[in-house]
C-alpha positions in Angstrom: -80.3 -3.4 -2.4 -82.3 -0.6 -1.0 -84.1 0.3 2.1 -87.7 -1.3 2.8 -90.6 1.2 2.9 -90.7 4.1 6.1 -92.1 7.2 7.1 -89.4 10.3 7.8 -89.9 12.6 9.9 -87.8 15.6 10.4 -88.9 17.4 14.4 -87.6 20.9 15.0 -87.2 20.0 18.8 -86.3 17.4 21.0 -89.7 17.1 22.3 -91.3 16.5 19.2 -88.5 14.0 18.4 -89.3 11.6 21.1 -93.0 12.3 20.8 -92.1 10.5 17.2 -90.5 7.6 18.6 -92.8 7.2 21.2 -96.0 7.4 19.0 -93.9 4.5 16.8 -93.9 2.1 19.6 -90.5 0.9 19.3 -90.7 1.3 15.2 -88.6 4.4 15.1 -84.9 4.6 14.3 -82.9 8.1 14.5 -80.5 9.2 12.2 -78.4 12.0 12.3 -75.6 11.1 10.4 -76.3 8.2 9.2 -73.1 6.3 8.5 -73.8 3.4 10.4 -77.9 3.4 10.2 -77.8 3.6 6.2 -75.8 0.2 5.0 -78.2 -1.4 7.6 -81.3 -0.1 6.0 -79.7 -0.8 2.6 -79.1 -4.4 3.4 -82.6 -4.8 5.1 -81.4 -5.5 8.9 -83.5 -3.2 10.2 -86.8 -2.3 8.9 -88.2 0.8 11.1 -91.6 2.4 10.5 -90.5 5.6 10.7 -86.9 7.4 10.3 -86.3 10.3 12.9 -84.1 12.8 11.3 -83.0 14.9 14.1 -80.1 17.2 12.3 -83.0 20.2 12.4 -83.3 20.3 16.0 -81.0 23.7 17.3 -78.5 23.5 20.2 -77.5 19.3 19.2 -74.6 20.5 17.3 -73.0 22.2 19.9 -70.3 21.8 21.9 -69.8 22.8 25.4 -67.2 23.3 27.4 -67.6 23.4 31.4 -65.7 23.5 34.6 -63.4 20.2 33.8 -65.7 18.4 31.0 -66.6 19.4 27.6 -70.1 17.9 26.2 -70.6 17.2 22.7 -74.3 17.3 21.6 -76.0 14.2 19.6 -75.2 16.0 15.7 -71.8 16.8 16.1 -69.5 15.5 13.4 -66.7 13.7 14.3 -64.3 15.4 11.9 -65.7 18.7 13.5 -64.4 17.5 16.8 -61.0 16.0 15.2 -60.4 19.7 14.3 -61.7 21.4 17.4 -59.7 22.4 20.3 -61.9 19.9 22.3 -59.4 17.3 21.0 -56.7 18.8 23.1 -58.6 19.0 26.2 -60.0 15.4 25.8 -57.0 14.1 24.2 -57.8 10.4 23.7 -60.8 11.7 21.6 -58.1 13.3 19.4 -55.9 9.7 19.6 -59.1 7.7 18.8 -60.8 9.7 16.2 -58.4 9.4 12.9 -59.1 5.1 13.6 -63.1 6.1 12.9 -63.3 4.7 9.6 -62.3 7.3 6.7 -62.3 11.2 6.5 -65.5 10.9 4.5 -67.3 9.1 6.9 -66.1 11.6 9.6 -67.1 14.5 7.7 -70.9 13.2 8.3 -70.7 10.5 11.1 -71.9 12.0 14.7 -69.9 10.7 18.0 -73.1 10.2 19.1 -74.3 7.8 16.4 -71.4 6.0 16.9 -72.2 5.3 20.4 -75.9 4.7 20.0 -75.1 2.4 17.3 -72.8 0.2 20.4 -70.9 -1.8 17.7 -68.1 -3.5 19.9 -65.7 -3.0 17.6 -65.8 0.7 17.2 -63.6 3.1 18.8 -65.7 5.7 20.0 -67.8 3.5 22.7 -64.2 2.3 24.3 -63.2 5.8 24.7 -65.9 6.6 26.5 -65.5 3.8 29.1 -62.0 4.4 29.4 -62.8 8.0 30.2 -66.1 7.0 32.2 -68.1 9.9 30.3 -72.2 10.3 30.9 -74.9 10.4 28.2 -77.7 12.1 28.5 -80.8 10.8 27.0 -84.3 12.5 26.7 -87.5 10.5 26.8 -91.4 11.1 27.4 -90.4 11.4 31.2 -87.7 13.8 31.1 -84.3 13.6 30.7 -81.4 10.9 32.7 -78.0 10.3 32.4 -76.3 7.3 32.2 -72.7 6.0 32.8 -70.6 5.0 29.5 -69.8 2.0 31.6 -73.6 1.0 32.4 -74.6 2.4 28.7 -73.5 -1.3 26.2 -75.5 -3.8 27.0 -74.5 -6.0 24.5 -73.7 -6.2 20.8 -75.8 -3.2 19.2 -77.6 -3.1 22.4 -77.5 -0.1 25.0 -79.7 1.4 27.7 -81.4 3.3 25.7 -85.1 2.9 25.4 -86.7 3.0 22.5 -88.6 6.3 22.9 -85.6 7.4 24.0 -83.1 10.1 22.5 -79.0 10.3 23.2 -78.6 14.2 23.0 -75.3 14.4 24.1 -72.2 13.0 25.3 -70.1 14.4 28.4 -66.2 13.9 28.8 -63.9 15.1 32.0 -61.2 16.8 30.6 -57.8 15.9 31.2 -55.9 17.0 34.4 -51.9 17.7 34.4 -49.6 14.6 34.4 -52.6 12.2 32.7 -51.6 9.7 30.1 -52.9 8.2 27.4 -52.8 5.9 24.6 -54.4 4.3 21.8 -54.5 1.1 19.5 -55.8 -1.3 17.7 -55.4 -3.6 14.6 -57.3 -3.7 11.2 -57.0 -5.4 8.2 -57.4 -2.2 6.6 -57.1 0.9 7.8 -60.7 2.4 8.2 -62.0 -1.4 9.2 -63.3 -2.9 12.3 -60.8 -3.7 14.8 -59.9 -7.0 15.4 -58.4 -5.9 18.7 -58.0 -2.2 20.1 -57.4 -0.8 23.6 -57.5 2.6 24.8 -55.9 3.5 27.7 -55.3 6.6 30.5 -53.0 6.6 33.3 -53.3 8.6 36.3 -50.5 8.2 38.8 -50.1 4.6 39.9 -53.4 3.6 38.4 -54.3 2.8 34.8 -58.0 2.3 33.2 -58.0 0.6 30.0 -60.7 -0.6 28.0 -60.8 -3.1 25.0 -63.0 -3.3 22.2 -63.1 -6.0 19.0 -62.6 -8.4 21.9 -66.2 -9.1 23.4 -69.7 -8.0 23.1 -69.1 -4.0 24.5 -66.5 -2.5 26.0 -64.4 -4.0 28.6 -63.1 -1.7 31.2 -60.4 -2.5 34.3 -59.2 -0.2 36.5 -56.4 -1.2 38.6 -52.8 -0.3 39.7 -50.2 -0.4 36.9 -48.3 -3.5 38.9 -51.3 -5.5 38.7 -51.5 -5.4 35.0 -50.8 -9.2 34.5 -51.0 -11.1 31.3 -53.7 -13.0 33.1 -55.7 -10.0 33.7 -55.3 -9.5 29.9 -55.9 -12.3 28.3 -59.2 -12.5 30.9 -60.8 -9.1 29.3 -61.2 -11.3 25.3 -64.0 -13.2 25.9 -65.1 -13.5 22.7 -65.4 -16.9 20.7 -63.6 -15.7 17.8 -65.1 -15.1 14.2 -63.7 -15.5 10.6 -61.4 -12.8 10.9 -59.4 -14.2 14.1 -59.7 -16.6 16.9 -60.2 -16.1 20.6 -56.6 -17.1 21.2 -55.1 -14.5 17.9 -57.3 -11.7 19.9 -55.5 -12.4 23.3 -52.1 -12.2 21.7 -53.1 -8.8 19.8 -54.3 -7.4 22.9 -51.5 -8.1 25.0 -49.2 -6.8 23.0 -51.1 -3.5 22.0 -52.3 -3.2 25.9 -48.4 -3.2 26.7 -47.0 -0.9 24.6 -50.0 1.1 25.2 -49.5 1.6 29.2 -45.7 2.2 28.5 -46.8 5.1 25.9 -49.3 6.5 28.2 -47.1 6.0 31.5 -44.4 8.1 29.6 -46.4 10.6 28.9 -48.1 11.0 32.4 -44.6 11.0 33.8 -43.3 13.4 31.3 -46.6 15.6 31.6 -46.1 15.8 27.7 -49.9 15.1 26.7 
């Protein structure tokens, strides 16, 4: 199949680029890398007037590093940041990213796209919950940012508006004696996860989020003894699908969510990151 009719438009800045999607009224889609966006105009899901290049805009393909975070901007390639130093100073970025389908798809997929697109099975959005980063998005009235935790709304749904622009992505950077760790299970490698958890561990405390278990994200932060099977099987809310049940989901998550905390825990204690 192939896409349905749309204008393209290619802005040099970031003004012009939500002037675009404002003047489309909710018709515009952006694209940046287009790994996710693509197949879905392919097979006709979405149908926007107008397609919002945005890989022309300077400055977006940066990335930043600050006093304790490091920002990635909305064009930076996740392969790039699989091979940056930034990997090492966010290092469940670097656990996550070789999940994120195939090298291929790295080489032109954005960490940004991947968290605009909000699929709950993806790795990228989980990370950023575990890690509670920010987003900054740029719209007619300036720009705001927005908690990875308050960001998924929903399957494919996020706070972003939809004259709206997510520039960039911000994550703290690790501090001696964190942990972390990451999972999940595919049928293939390079497939969505049926289950996945990522998880960091500071002191006594542990945050980890799931994804492939519910509509977004799910995020709990509590002390490491109050990580109960109960608590676990209480994060996969989701009905289940042709690929596994509710009750296959809770048993995958367990197990990867334990082995996970002991991984990271290790780590944190051994300060060996």
């Amino acid at each position: 199949m192939k896409a349905a009719p749309f204008a393209y438009s290619r802005p040099s800045t970031v003004d012009e680029a939500v002037a675009e999607l404002t003047r489309s009224d909710g018709g515009g889609k952006v694209i940046s890398g287009g790994q996710s966006l693509v197949p879905v105009l392919a097979m006709r899901l979405a149908r926007p007037d107008v397609l919002v290049d945005i890989n022309a805009i300077p400055g977006l393909d940066r990335i930043e590093r600050g006093d304790g975070y490091a920002e990635l901007g909305a064009t930076v390639r996740q392969r790039t940041v699989e091979r940056d130093p930034v990997s090492s100073e966010v290092p469940l970025l670097g656990l996550a990213l070789p999940w994120v389908g195939h090298r291929e798809l790295r080489s032109r997929g954005t960490v940004c796209g991947s968290l605009a697109h909000a699929d709950p099975a993806a790795e990228l959005p989980a990370v950023a919950c575990c890690l509670d980063a920010s987003l900054t998005l740029a719209g007619p009235s300036g720009t705001r940012r927005v908690a990875a935790r308050e960001f998924f709304a929903g399957a494919m749904m996020t706070a972003l508006g939809p004259d709206e622009l997510l520039t960039a992505v911000r994550f703290p950077s690790a501090l001696p004696g964190d942990g972390f760790g990451f999972a999940e299970i595919a049928r293939r490698h390079g497939d969505f996860a049926l289950a996945g958890v990522a998880v960091h561990v500071r002191g006594e405390g542990v945050t980890l989020t799931g994804f492939g278990i519910s509509d977004r994200p799910v995020t709990r932060a509590v002390a490491l003894d109050e990580v109960t099977p109960e608590l676990l099987d209480e994060m996969v809310d989701t009905d289940g699908d042709a690929h596994a049940s509710r009750d296959y989901r809770r048993r995958l998550f367990r197990v990867l969510a334990r082995r996970e905390i002991d991984r990271a825990t290790r780590k944190a204690r051994n300060d060996d990151r």
